[in-house]
N, C-alpha and C positions, 0 to 999 in steps of 0.2 A: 015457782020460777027458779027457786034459789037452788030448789030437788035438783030439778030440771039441768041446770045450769053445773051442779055438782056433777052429776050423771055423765054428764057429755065430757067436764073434764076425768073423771077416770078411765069411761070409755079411751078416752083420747092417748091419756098414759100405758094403759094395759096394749093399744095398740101400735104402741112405741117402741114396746119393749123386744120386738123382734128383730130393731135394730143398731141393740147397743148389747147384742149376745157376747162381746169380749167385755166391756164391765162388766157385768151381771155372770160371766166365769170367775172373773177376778173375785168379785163379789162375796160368790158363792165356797172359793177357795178360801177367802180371810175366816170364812164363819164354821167351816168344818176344820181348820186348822185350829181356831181355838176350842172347839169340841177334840178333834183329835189328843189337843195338848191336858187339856182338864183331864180326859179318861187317864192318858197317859203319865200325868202328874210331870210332865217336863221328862221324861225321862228315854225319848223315841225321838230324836230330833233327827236322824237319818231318816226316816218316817215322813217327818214333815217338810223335809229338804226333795225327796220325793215326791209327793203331794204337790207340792210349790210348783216342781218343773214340768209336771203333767197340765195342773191348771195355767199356766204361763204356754204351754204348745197348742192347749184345747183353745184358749184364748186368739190365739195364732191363729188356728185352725180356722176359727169362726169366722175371720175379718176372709176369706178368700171368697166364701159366696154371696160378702156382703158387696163384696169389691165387682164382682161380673154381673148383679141382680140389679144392683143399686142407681135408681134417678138424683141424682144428684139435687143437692138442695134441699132435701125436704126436712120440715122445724121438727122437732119429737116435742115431748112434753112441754105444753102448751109454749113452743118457741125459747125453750132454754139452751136446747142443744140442736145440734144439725147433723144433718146424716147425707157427709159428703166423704169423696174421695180424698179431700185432704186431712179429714180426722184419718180414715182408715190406715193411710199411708206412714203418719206419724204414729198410729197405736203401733204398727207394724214396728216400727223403729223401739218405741217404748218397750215392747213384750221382744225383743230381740237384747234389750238391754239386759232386761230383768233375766234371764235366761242365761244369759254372759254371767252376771251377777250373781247368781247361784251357784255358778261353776267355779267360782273360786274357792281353794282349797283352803282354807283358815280355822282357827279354833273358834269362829262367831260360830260354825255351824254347832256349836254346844250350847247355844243359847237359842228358845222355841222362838221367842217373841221376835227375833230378827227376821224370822220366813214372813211374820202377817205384816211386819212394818215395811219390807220389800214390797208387798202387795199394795200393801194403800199407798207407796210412795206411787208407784206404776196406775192405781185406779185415779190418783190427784192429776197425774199425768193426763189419762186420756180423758177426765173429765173436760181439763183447760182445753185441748186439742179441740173438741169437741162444742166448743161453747157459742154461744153468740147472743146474751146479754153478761152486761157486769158482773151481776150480780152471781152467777155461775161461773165467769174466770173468777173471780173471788173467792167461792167453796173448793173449783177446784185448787188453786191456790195455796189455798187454807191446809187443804189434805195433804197437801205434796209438804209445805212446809212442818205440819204437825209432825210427820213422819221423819221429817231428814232431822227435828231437834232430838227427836227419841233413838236414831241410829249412829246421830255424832255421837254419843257418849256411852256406846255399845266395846269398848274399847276399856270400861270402868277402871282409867288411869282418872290420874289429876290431871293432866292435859285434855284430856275427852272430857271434862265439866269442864273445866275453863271454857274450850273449845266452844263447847255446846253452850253456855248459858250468853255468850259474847255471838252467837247465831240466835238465839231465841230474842235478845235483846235488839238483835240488828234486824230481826223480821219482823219483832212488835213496829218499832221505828216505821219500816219500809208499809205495814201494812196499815197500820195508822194515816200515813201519805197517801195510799193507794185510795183508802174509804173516803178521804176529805175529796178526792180528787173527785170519784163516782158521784160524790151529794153535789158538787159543784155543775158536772157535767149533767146531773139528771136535773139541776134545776135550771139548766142553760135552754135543754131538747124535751122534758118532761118525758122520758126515757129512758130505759136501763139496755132497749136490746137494740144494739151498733152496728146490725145488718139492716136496717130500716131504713126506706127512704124518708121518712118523717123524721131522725134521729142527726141524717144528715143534710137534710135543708135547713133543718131548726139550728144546728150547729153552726150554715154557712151564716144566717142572719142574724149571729149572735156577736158581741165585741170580742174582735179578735185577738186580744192583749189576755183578756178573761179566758178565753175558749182555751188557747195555748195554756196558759198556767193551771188550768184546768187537768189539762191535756198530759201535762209535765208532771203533776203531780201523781195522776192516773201510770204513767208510764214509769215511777221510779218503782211501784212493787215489780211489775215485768222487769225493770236493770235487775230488781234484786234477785230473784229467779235467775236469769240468762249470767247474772257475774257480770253487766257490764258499766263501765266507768260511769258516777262515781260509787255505783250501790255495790261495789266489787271487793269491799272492805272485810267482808268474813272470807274471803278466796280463799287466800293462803292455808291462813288458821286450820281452817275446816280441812282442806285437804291434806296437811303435815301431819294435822293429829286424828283424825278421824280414822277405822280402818279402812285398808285400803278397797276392801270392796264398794263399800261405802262410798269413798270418793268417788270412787269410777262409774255409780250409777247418778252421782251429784251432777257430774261432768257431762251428762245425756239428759238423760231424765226433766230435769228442771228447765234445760236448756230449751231442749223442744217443744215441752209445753208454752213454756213464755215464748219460745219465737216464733208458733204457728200462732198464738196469739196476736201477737203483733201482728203476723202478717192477717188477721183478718182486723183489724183493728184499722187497718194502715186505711183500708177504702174507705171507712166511713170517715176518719179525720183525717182525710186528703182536703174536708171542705175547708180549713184553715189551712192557708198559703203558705204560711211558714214552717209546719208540720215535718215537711219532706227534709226540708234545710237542718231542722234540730234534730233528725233522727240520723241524719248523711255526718253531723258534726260531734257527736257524741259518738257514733261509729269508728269516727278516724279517729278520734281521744281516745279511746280504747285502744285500738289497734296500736299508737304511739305508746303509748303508757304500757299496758301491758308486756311490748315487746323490750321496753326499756327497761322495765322493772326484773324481767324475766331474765337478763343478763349478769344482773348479781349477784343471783341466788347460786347457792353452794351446795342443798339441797334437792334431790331429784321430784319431792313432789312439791317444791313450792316453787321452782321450774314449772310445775306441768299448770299451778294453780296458776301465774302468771299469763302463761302461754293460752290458758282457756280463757281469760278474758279478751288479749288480743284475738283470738278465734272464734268469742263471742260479736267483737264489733266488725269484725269479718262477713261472718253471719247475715250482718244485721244489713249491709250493703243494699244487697241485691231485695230485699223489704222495703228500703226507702225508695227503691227505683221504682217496683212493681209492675212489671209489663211480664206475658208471657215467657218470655227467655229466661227474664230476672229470676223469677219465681222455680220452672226449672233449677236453674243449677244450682239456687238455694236447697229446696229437695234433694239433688245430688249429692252436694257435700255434706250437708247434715247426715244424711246415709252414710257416706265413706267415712264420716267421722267418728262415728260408732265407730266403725273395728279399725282404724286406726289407736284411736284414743284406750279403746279395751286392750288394744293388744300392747300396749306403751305398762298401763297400770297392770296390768295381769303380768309381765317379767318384772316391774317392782315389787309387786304383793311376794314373790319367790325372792328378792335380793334382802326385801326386809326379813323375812323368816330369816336369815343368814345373820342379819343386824349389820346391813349394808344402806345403810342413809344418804351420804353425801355423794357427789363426784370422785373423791377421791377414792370413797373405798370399790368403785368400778374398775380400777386399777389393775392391767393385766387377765381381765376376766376373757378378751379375744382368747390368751392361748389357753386357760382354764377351763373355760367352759363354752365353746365354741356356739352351737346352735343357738345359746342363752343370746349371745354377743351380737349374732348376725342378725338373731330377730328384732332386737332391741334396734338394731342399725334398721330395720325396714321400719319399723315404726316410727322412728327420729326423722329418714328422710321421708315418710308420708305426710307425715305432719309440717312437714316446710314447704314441699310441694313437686318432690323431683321424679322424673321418672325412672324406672317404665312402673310407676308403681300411682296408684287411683286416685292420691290427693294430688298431685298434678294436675289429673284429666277437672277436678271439683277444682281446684283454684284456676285453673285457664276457663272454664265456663263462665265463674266467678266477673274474674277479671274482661272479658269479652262480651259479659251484657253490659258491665260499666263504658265501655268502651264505644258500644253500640248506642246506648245512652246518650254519652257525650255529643257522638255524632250527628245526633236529632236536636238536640238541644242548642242552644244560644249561648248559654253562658258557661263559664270556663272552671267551675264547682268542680266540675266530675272528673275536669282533669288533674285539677290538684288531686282531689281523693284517690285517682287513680295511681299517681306518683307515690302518693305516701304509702298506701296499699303495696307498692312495686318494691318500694324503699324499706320498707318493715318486711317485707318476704326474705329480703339479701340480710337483713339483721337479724332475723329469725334461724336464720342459718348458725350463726353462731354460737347459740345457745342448744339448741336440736342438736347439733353435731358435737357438742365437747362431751358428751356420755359417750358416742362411737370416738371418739378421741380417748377419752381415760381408757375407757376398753383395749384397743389395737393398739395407741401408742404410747402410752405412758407405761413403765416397769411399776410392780409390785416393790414397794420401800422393805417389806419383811414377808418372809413366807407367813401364811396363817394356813387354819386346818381345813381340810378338806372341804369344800362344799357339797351339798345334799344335791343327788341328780334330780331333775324331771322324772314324774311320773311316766307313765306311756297316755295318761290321759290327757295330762298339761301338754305334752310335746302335742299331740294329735289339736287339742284347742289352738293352740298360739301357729302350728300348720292351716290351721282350718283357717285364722286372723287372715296371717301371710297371705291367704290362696286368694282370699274376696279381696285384698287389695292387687293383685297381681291381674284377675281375672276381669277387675271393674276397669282397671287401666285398657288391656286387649279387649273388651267388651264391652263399652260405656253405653251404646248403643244400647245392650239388653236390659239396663236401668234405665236408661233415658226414657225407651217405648212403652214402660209402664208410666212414667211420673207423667211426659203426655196427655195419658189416659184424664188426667188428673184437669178439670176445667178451670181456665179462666177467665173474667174475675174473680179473685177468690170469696166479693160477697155479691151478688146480685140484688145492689137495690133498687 
């Protein structure tokens, strides 16, 4: 019986595995680059920076016939993962990161180990997307963070250990909380997988003071992932001193995993009443905090690390509301926040090779270095939300499922949230726009030495950024009709 019984679960695996063909690229890529690098003795890293962006497109590739084939819903290995449009959609965003990520030009690409540790942050990534018990957001979890403590300090200053052992310290912390919460919850439902109707009756009939702090506890490793208030404490750090590639796939990557997380997470602990409330109220703390904090800084990436907390509790909105609409334009702006956010860190990554850190040394750079300046300007205002440019069209979606919300609703929550939300937009302004402010209106205090042009690769990248935010604005519609595609609820118990 036990044969038997073994039998059927590898049958059951090996018949899985046809549709998780972008891990298993990923995969396949982390194990021939460390073959490539051993042959090579480290010595071939354009080699394996190649390798990388083919298996990151073959990756790509693969999610398109999984995307038009695919019945939606169905468990892979024996119910650890799911094989739905909303993984696909997110790997899609994940292997679009990692690809960005590659294309930056720095001296990491002289180090082999940074290509496999890109790799398993992006395979931790689409593990969590993909998950629907604990126990597997947990591994993948695990992967994403193993990887991001071994890239912070890729950088081998004194700042990048700092850096990094004050993230390893704050993800033991965070994962520590996460495990207590899982033992608690599986002894509430006697269950690990949270797409279950068994998982969520067992929850509804459980004490709901227990269930919540259960619940809370489970959900600070996800704040820590996503950056948001209060697990938001490595933000800064990590992003000021990390390289800049690095940051910029920290800023995606973790994010999206933790927030399709959530958002599968969110149906099955909708059975505790309060749930919705605590996820709406650490949303708008974020969103305040963040935006507040973000107005001090004198720095251009502990600006950006600020800004992605409030844009992590932004995020998190339209998750606690969870209805059709909601969930859309959650999937939209996650998407446009990709190449807004890439194209913000990719003109930093160029202003630091210069040893251009703060606001001030932006100074003058509109008549210096024009293209640099204007692009810099579309990313500043994407990220606040103005038009004619796509983080507009993503924060009015945003903003108008909360609103439709409200509508249906009784009580008067969603309009505060929707104020403060409205309120932190106009405050966000200010800080977004003082880099195209040093830029265009402030004077250079002393002449300094010339700066180094854009390649013709960089310009054609940071065009290519521009064109998706330009194109998503006049075509929302041609994203909108795929995430559609995309079913809901996003768990069917």
């Amino acid at each position: 019986m036990h044969k038997e019984g073994l039998s059927f679960q590898l049958l059951e695996a090996l018949g899985s595995l046809n549709q998780v063909g972008p891990e298993l690229a990923i995969g396949a890529g982390i194990i021939l680059l460390l073959i490539v690098d051993l042959i090579t003795s480290g010595k071939r890293p354009l080699l394996l920076l190649v390798l990388s962006m083919l298996f990151a497109f073959v990756a790509l590739w693969l999610i398109l016939p999984l995307w038009v084939q695919m019945p939606d819903g169905g468990l892979l290995f024996s119910g650890q993962l799911v094989a739905d449009r909303h993984a696909l959609f997110s790997k899609a965003i994940i292997l679009l990161a990692l690809a960005l990520t590659l294309l930056f030009g720095t001296g990491l690409q002289l180090r082999t180990e940074y290509y496999y540790m890109l790799l398993s942050l992006a395979l931790g990534g689409m593990l969590m997307v993909s998950s629907t018990t604990l126990l597997s957001v947990y591994l993948g979890l695990e992967l994403t963070s193993i990887s991001g403590y071994i890239l912070t300090v890729f950088g081998f200053k004194k700042l990048n250990f700092e850096a990094g052992i004050k993230y390893l310290l704050f993800g033991a912390f965070a994962s520590g909380l996460m495990l207590y919460g899982i033992s608690l919850l599986y002894g509430l439902t006697g269950s690990l997988a949270f797409t279950t109707e068994a998982f969520f009756t067992q929850l509804q009939q459980a004490s709901e003071p227990l269930a919540l702090f259960s619940i809370v506890l489970l959900l600070m490793g996800i704040f820590f992932k996503i950056a948001l208030f209060p697990m938001h404490l490595w933000t800064p750090d990590i992003y000021q001193t990390a390289p800049v590639p690095v940051a910029a796939i920290f800023s995606v990557v973790p994010k999206i995993g933790g927030l399709v997380v959530l958002l599968r997470l969110t149906e099955g602990f909708s059975a505790v009443s309060s749930y919705s409330q605590f996820l709406i109220f650490m949303a708008s703390v974020s969103i305040v905090f963040g935006n507040m904090a973000a107005l001090n800084q004198s720095n251009v990436r502990r600006m950006l690390a600020y800004s992605s907390i409030a844009q992590a509790g932004f995020l998190v909105l339209p998750i606690a509301i969870n209805d059709g609409f909601a969930v859309t334009s959650f999937y939209f702006y996650i998407f446009i926040y990709l190449f807004m956010n890439y194209l913000a860190f990719y003109l930093v990554d160029h202003m630091e090779r210069e040893q251009k850190f703060s606001f001030n040394d932006y100074k003058g750079l509109g008549k210096k270095h024009s293209f640099l300046a204007v692009a810099f300007l579309v990313a500043m205002m994407s990220l606040v939300g103005f038009p004619p440019l796509a983080g507009f069209t993503g924060k009015l979606y945003i903003f108008s499922s909360l609103w439709n919300e409200w509508q249906t609703s009784s009580g008067s929550l969603l309009l505060i949230v929707l104020l403060i939300a409205a309120g932190n937009t106009v405050v966000a302004l200010f800080y977004y726009l003082k880099i195209p402010y040093f830029m265009f209106l402030k004077v250079e205090e002393k002449d300094t030495s010339e700066m180094e042009t854009l390649t013709a690769g960089q310009i054609m990248t940071a065009c290519l950024l521009v064109f998706m935010l330009v194109f998503f604005f006049l075509k929302p519609d041609s994203l909108i009709q795929v995430i559609q595609q995309i079913p809901f609820p996003v768990t069917q118990l």
